[in-house]
PyMOL Python script that loads the backbone (N, CA, C, O; Angstrom):
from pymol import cmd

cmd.read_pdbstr("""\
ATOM      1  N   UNK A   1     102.579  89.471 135.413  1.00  0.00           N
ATOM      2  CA  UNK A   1     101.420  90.267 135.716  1.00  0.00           C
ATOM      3  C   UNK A   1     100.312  89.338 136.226  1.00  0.00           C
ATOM      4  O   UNK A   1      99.881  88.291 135.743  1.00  0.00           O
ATOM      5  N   UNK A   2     100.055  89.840 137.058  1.00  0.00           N
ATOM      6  CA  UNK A   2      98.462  88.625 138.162  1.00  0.00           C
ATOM      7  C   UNK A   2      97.762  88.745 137.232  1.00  0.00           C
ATOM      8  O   UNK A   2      98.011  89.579 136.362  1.00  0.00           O
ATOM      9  N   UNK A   3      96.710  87.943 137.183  1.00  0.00           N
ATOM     10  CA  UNK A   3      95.322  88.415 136.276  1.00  0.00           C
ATOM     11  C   UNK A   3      94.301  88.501 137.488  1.00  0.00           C
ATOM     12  O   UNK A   3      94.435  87.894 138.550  1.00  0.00           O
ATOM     13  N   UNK A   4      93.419  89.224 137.206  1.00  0.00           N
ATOM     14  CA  UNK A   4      91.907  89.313 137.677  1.00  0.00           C
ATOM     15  C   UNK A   4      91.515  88.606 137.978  1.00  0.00           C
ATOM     16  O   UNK A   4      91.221  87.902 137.012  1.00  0.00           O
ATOM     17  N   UNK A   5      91.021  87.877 139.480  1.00  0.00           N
ATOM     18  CA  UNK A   5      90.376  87.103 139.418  1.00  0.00           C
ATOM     19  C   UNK A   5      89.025  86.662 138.817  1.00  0.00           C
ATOM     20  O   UNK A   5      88.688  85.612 138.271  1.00  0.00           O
ATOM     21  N   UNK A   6      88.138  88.181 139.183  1.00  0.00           N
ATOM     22  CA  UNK A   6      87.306  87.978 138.355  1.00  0.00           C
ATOM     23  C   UNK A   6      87.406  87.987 136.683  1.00  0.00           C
ATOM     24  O   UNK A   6      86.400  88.133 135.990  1.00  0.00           O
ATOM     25  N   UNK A   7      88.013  87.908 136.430  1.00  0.00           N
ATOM     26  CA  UNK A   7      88.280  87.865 134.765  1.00  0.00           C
ATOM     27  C   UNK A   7      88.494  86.134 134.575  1.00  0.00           C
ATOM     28  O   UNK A   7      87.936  85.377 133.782  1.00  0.00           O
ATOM     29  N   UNK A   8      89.211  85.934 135.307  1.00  0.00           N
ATOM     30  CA  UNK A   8      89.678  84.521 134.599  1.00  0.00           C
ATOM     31  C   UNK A   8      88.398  83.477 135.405  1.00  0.00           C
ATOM     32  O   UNK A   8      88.215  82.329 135.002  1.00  0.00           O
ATOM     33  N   UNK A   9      87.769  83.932 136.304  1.00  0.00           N
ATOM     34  CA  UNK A   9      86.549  83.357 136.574  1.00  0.00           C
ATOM     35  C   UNK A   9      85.673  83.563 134.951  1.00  0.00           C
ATOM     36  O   UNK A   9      85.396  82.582 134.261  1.00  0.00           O
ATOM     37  N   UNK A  10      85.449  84.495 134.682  1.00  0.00           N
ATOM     38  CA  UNK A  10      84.717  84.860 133.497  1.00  0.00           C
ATOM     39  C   UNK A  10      85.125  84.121 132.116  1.00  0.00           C
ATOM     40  O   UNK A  10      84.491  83.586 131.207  1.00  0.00           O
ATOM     41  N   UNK A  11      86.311  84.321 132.361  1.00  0.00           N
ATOM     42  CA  UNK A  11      86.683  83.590 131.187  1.00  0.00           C
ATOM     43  C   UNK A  11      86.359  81.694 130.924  1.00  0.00           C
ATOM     44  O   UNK A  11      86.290  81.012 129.902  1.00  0.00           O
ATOM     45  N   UNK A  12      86.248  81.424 132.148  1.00  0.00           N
ATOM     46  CA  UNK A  12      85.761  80.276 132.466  1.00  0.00           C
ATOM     47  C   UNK A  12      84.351  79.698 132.214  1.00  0.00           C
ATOM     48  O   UNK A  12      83.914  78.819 131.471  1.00  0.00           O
ATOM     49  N   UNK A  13      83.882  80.427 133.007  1.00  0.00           N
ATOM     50  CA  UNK A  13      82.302  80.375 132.248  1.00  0.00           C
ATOM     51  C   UNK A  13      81.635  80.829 130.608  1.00  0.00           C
ATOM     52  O   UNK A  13      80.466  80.715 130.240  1.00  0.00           O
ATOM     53  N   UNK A  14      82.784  81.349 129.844  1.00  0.00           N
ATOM     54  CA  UNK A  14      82.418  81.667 128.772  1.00  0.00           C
ATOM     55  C   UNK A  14      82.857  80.568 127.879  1.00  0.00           C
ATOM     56  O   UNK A  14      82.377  80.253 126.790  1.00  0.00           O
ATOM     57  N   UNK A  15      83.865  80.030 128.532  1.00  0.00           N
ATOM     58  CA  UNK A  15      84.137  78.713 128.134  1.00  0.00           C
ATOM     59  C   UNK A  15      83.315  77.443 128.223  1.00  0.00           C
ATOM     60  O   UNK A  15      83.239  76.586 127.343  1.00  0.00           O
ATOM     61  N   UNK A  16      82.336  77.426 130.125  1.00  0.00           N
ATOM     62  CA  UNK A  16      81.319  76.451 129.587  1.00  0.00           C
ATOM     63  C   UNK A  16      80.264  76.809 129.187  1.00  0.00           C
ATOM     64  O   UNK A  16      79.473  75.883 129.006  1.00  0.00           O
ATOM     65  N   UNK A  17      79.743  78.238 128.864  1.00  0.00           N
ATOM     66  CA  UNK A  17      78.933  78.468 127.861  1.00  0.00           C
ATOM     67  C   UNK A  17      78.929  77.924 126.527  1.00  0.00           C
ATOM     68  O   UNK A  17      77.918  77.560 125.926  1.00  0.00           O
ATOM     69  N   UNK A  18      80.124  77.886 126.093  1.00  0.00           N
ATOM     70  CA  UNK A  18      80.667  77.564 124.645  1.00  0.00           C
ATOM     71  C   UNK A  18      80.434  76.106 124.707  1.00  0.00           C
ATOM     72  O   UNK A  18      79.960  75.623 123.679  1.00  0.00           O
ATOM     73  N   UNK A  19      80.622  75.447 125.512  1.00  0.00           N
ATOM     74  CA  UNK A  19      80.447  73.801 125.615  1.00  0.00           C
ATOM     75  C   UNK A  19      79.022  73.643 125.277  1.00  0.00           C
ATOM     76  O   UNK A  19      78.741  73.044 124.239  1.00  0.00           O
ATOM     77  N   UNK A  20      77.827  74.242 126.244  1.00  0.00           N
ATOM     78  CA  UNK A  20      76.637  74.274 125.989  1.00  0.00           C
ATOM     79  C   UNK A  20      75.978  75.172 124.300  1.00  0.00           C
ATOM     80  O   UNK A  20      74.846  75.363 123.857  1.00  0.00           O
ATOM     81  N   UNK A  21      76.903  75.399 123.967  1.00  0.00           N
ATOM     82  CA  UNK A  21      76.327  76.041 122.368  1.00  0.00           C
ATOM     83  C   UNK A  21      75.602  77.220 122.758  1.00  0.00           C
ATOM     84  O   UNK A  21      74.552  77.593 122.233  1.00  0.00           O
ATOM     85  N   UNK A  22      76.234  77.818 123.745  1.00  0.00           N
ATOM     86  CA  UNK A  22      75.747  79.223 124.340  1.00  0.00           C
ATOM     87  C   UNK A  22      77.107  80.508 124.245  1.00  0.00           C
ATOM     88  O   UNK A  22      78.325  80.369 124.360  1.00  0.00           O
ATOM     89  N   UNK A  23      76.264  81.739 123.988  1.00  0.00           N
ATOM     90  CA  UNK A  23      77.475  82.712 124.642  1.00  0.00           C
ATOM     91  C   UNK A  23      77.416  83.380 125.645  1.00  0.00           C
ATOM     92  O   UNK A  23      76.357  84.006 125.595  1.00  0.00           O
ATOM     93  N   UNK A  24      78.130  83.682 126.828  1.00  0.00           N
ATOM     94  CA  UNK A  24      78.162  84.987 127.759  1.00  0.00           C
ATOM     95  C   UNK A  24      78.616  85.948 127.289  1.00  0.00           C
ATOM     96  O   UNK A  24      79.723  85.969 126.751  1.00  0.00           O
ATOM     97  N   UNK A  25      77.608  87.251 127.434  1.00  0.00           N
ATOM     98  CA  UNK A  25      77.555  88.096 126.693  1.00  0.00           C
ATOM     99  C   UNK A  25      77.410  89.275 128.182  1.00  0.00           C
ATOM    100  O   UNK A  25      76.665  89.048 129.136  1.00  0.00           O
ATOM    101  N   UNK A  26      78.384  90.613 128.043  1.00  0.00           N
ATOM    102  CA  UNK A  26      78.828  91.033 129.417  1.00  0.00           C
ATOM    103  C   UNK A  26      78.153  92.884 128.566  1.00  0.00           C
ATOM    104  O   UNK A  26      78.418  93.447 127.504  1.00  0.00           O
ATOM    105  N   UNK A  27      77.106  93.285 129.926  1.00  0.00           N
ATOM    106  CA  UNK A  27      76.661  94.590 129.577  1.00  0.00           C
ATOM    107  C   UNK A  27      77.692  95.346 128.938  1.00  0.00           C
ATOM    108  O   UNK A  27      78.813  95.038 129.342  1.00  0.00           O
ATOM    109  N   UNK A  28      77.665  96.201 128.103  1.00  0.00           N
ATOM    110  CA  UNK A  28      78.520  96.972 127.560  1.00  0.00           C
ATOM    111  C   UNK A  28      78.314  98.883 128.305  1.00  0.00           C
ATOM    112  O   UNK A  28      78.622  99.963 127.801  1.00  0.00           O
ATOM    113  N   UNK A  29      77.751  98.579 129.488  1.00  0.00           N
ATOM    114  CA  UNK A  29      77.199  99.838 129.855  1.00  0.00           C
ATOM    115  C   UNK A  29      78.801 100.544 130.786  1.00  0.00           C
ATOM    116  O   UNK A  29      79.458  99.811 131.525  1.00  0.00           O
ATOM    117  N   UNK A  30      79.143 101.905 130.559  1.00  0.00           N
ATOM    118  CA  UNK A  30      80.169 102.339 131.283  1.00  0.00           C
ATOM    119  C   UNK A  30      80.043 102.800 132.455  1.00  0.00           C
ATOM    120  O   UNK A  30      80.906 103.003 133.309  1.00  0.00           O
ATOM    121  N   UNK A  31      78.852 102.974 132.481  1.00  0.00           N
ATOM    122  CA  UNK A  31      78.071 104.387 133.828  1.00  0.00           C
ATOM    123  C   UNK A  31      77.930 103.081 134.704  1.00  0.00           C
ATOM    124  O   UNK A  31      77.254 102.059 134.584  1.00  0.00           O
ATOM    125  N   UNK A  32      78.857 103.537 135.648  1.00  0.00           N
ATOM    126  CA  UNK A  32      78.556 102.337 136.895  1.00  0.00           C
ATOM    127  C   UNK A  32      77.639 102.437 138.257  1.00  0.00           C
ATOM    128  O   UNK A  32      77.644 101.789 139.304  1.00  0.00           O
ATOM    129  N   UNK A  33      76.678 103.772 137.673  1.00  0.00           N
ATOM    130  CA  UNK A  33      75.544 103.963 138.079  1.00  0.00           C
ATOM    131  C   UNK A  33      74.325 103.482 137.495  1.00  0.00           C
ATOM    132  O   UNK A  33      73.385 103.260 138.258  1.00  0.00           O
ATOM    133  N   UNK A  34      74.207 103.310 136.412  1.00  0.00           N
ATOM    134  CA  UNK A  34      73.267 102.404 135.477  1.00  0.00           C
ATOM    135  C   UNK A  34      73.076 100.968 135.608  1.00  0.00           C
ATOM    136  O   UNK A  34      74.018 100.200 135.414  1.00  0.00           O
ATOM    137  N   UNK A  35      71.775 100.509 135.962  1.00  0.00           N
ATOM    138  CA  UNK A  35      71.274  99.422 136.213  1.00  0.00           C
ATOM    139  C   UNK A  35      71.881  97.925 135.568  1.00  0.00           C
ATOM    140  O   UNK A  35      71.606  96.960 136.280  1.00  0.00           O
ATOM    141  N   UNK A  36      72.509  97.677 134.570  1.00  0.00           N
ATOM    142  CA  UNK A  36      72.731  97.089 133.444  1.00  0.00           C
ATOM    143  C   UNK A  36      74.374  96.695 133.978  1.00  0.00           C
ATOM    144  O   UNK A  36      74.768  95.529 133.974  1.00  0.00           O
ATOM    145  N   UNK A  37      75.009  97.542 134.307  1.00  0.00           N
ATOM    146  CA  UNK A  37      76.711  97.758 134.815  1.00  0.00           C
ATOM    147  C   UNK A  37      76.999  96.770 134.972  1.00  0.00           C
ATOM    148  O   UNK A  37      76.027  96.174 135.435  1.00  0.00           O
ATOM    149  N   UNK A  38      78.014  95.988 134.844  1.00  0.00           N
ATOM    150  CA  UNK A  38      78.678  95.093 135.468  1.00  0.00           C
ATOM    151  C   UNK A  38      78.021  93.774 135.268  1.00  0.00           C
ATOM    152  O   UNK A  38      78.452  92.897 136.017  1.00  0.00           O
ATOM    153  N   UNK A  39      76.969  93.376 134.341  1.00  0.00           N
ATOM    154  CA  UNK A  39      75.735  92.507 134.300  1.00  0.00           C
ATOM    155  C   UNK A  39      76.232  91.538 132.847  1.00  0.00           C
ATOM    156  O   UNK A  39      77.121  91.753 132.024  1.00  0.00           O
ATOM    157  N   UNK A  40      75.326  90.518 132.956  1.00  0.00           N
ATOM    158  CA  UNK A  40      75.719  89.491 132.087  1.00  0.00           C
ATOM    159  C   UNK A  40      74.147  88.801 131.866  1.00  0.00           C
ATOM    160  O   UNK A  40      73.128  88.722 132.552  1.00  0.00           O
ATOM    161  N   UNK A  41      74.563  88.361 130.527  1.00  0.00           N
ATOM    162  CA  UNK A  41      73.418  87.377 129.682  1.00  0.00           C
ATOM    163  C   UNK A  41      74.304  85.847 128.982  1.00  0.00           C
ATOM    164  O   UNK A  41      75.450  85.794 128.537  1.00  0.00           O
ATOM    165  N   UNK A  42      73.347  84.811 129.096  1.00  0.00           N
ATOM    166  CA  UNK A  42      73.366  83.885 128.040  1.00  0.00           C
ATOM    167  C   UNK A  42      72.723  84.232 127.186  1.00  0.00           C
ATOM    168  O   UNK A  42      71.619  84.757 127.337  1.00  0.00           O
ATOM    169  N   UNK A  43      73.502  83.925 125.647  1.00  0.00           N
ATOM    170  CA  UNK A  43      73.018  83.670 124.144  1.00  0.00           C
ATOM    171  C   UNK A  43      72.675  82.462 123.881  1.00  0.00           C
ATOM    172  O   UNK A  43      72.864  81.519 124.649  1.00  0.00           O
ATOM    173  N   UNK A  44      72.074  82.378 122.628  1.00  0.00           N
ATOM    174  CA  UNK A  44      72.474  80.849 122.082  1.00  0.00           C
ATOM    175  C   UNK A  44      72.908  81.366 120.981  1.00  0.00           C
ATOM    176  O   UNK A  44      73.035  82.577 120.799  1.00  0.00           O
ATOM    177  N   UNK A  45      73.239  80.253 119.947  1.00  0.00           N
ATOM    178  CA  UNK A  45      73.555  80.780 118.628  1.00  0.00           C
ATOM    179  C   UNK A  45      72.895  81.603 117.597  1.00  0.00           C
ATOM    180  O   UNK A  45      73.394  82.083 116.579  1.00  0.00           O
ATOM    181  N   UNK A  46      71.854  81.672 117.977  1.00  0.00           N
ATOM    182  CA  UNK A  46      70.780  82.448 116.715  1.00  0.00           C
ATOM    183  C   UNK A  46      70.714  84.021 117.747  1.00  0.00           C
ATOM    184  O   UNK A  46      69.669  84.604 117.457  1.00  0.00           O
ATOM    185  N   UNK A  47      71.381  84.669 118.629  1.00  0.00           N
ATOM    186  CA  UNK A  47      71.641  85.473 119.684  1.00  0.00           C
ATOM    187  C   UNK A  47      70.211  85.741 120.537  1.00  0.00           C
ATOM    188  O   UNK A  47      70.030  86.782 121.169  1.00  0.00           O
ATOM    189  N   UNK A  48      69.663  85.137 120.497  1.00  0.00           N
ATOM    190  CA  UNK A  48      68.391  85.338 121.652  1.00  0.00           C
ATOM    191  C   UNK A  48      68.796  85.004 123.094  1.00  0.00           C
ATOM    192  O   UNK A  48      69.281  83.908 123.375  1.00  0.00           O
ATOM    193  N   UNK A  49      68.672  85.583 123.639  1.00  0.00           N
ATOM    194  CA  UNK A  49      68.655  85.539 124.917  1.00  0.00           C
ATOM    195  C   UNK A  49      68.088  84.414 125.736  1.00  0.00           C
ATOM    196  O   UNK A  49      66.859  84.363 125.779  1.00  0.00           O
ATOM    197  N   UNK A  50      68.821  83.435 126.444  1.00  0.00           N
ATOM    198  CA  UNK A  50      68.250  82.305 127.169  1.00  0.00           C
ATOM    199  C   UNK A  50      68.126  82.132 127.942  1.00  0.00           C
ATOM    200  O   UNK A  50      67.476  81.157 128.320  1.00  0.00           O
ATOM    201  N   UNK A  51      69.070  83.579 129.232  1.00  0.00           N
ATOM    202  CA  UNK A  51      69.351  83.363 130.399  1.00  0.00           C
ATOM    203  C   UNK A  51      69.725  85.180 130.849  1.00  0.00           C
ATOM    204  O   UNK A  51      70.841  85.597 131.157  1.00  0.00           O
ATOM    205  N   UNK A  52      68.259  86.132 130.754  1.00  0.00           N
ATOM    206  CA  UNK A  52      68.844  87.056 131.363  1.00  0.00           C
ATOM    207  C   UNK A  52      67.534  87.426 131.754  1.00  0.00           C
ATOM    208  O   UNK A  52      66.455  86.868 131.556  1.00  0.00           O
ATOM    209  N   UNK A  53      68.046  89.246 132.785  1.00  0.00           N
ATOM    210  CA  UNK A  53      66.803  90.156 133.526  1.00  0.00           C
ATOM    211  C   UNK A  53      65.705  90.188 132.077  1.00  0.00           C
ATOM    212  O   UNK A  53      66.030  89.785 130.960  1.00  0.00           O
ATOM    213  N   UNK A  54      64.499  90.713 132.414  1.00  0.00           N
ATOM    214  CA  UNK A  54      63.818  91.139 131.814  1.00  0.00           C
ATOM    215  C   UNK A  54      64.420  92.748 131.063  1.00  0.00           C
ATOM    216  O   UNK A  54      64.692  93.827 131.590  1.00  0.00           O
ATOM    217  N   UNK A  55      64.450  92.344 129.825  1.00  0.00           N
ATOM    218  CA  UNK A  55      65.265  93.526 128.451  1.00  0.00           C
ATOM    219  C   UNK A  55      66.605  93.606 128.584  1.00  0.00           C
ATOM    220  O   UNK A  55      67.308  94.609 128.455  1.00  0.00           O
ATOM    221  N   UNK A  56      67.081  91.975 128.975  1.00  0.00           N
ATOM    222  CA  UNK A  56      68.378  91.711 128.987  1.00  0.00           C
ATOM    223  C   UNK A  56      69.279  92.346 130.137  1.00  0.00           C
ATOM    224  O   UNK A  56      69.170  93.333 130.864  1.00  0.00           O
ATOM    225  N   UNK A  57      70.397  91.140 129.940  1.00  0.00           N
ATOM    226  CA  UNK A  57      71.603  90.961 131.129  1.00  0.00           C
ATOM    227  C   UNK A  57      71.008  91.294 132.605  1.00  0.00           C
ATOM    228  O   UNK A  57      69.796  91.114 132.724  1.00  0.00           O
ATOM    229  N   UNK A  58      71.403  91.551 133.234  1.00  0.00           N
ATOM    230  CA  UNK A  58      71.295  92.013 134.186  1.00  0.00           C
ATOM    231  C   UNK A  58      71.086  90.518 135.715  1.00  0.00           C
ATOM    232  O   UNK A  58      70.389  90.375 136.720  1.00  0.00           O
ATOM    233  N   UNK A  59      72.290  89.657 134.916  1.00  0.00           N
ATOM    234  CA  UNK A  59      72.424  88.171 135.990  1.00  0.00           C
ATOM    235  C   UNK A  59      74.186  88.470 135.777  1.00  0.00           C
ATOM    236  O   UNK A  59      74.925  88.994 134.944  1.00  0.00           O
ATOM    237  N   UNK A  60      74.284  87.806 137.033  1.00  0.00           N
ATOM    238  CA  UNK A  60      75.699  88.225 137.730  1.00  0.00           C
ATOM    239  C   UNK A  60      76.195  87.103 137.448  1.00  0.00           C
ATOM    240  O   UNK A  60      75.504  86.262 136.873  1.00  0.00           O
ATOM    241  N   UNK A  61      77.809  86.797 137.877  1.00  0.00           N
ATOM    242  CA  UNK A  61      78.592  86.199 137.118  1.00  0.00           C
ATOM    243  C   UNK A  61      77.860  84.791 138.325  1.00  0.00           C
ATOM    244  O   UNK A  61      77.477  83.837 137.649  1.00  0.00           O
ATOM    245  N   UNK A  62      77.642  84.573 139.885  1.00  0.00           N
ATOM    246  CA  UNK A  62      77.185  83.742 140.281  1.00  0.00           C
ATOM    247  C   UNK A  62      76.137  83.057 139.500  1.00  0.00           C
ATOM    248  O   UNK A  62      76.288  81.967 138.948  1.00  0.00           O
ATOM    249  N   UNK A  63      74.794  83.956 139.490  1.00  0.00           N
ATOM    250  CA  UNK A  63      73.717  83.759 138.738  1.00  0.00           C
ATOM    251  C   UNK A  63      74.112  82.794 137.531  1.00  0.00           C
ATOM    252  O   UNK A  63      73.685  81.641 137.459  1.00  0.00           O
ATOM    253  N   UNK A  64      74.631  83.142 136.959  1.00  0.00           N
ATOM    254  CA  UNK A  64      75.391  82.383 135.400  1.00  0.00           C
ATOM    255  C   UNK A  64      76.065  81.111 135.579  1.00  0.00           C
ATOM    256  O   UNK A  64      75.970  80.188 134.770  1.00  0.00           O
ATOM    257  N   UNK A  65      76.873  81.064 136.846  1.00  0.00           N
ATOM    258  CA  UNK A  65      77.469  80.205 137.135  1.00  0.00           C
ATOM    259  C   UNK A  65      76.378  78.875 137.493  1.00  0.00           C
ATOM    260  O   UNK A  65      76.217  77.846 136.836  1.00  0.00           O
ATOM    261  N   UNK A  66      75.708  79.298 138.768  1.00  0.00           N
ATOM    262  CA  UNK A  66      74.591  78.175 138.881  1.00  0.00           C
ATOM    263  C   UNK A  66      73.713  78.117 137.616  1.00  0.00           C
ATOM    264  O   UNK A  66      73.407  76.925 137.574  1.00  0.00           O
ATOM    265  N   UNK A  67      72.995  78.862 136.311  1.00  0.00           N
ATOM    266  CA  UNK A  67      72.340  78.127 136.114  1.00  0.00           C
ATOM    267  C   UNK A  67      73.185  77.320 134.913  1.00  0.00           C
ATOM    268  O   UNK A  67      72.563  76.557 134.174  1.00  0.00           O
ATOM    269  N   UNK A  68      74.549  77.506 134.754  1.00  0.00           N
ATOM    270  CA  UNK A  68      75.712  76.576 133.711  1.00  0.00           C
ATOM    271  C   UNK A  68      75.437  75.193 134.501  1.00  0.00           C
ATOM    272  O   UNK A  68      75.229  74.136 133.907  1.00  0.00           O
ATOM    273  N   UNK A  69      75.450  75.270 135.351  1.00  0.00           N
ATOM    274  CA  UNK A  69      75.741  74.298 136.526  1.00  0.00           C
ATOM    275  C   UNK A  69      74.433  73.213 136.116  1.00  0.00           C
ATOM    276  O   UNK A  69      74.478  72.199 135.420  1.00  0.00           O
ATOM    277  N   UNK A  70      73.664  73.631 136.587  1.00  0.00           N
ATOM    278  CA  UNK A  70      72.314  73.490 136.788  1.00  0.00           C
ATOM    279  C   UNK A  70      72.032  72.818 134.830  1.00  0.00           C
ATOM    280  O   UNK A  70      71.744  71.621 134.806  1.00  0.00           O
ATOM    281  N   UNK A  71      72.065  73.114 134.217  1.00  0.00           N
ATOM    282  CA  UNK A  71      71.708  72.913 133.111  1.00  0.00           C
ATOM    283  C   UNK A  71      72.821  71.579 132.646  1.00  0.00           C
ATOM    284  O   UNK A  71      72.568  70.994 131.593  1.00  0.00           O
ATOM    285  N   UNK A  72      73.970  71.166 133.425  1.00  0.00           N
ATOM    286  CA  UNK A  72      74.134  70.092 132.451  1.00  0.00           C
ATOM    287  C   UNK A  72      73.843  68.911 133.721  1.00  0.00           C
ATOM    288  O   UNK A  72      74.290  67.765 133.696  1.00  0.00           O
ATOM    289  N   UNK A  73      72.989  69.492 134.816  1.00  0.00           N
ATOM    290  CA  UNK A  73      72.992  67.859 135.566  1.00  0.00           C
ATOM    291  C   UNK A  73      71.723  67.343 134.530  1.00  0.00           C
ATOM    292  O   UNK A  73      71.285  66.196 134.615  1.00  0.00           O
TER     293      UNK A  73
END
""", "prot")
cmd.dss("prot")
cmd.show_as("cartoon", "prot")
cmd.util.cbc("prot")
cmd.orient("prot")
């Protein structure tokens, strides 16, 4: 069975989240008309938000990617 690309992209970055003592944390919204859909946040461990829209998620899996990136030069 193929996997998703976008999945195993995701899964990737949740992995160097985890390196950074962070979590990616993926909207839980179903309505793929709703603003939130398809959207993503960094955690840290105490779950505050370190890396999302204003009232959470709403940064895309790129978005996430550069600022993973960005944060360990």
């Amino acid at each position: 069975m193929a996997e998703n690309p976008e999945k195993v992209r995701e899964i990737g970055l949740r992995r160097a989240a985890a390196r950074q003592d962070l979590a990616l944390q993926r909207a839980r919204v179903r309505d793929r008309r709703a603003v939130r859909y398809g959207t993503y946040q960094l955690v840290d461990l105490e779950g505050n938000a370190v890396f999302a829209a204003e009232g959470g998620y709403g940064k895309t899996l790129d978005e996430i990617e550069a600022h993973l990136n960005h944060s360990t030069d």
